[in-house]
C-alpha positions as a Markdown table, in Angstrom:
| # | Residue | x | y | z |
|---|---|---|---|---|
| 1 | Unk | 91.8 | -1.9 | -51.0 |
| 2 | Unk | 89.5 | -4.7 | -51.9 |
| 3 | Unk | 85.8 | -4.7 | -52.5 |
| 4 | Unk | 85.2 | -6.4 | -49.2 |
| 5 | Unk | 87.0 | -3.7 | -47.6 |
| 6 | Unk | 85.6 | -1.2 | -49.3 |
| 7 | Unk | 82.3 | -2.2 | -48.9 |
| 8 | Unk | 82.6 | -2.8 | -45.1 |
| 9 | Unk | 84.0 | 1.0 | -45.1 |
| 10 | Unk | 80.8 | 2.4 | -46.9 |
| 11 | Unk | 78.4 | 0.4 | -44.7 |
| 12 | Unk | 80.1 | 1.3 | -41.9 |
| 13 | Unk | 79.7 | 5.2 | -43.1 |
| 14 | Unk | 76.2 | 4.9 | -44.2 |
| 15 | Unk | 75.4 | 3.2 | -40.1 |
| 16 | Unk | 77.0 | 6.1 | -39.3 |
| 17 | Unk | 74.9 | 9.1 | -41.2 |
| 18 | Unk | 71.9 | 7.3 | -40.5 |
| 19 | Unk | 72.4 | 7.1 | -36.9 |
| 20 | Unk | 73.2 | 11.3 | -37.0 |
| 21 | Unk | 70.2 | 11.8 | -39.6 |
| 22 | Unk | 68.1 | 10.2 | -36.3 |
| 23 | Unk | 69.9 | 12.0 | -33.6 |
| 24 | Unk | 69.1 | 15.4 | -36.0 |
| 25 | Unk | 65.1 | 14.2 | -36.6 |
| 26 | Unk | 64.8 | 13.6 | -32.9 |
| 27 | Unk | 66.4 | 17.2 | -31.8 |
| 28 | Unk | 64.3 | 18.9 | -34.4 |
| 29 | Unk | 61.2 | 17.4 | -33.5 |
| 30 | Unk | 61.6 | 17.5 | -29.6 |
| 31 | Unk | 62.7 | 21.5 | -30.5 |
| 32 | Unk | 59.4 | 22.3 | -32.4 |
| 33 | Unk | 57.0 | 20.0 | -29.7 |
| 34 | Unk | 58.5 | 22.8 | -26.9 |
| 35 | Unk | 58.0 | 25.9 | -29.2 |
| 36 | Unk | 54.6 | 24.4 | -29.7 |
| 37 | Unk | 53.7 | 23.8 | -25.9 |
| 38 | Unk | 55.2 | 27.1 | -25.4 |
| 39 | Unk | 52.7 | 28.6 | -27.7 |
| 40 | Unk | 49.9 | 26.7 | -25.7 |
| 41 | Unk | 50.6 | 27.8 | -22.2 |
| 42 | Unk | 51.5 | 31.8 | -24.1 |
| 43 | Unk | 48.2 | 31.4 | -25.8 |
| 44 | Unk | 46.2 | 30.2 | -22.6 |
| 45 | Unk | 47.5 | 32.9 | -20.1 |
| 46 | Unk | 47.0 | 35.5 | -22.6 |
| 47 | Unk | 42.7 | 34.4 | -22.7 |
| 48 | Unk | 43.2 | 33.4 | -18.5 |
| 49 | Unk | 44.5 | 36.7 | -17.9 |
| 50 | Unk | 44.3 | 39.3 | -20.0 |
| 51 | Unk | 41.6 | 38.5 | -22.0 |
| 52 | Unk | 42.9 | 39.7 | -25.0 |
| 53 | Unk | 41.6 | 36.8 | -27.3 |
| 54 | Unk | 40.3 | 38.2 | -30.1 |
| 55 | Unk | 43.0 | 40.8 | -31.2 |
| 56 | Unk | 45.3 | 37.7 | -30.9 |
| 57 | Unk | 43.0 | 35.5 | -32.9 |
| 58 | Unk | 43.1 | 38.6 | -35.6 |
| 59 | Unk | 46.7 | 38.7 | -35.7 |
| 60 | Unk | 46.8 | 34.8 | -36.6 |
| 61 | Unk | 44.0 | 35.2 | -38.9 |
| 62 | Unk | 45.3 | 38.0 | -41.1 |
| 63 | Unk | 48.7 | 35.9 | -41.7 |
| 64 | Unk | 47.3 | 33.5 | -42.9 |
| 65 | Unk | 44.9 | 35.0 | -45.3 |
| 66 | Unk | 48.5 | 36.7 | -46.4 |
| 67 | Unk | 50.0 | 33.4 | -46.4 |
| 68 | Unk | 46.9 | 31.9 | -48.6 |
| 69 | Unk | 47.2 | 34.9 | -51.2 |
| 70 | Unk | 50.9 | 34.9 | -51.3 |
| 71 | Unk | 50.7 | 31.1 | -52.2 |
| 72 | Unk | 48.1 | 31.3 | -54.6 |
| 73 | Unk | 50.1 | 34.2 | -56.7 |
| 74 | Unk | 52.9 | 31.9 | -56.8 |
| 75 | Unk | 50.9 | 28.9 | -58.2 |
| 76 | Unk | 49.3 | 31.6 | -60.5 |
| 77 | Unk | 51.7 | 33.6 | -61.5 |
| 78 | Unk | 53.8 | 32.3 | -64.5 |
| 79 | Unk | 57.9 | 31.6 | -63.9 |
| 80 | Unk | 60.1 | 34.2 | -65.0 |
């Protein structure tokens, strides 16, 4: 094979995983913009009508206080 060949060949490769890393990028973030609409509209017909609100809001609060202290012991705490 000569380097012109070979060349062509990775190029060609590299146009090719590029173009699939996009296609993946695109899914994924079209996948998480539904899960977040989703969470929207769940959100808004749980205060329109059932007006549980605040033991929703508590729910996402305590997780993330858990999620603050769990990061802050692994910053803290020294490698094993």
């Amino acid at each position: 094979m000569e380097p012109g060949e070979a060349l062509s060949t990775a190029s060609q490769i590299a146009v090719a995983l590029a173009g699939f890393a996009g296609v993946a990028a695109n899914f994924i973030f079209h996948l998480f913009a539904t899960l977040g609409w989703g969470a929207i509209l769940l959100q808004l017909c749980n205060v329109a009508l059932l007006g549980a609100f605040w033991p929703f809001f508590t729910g996402i609060v305590v997780q993330l206080i858990g999620a603050m202290f769990q990061f802050a012991r692994m910053i803290l705490q020294p490698p094993e």
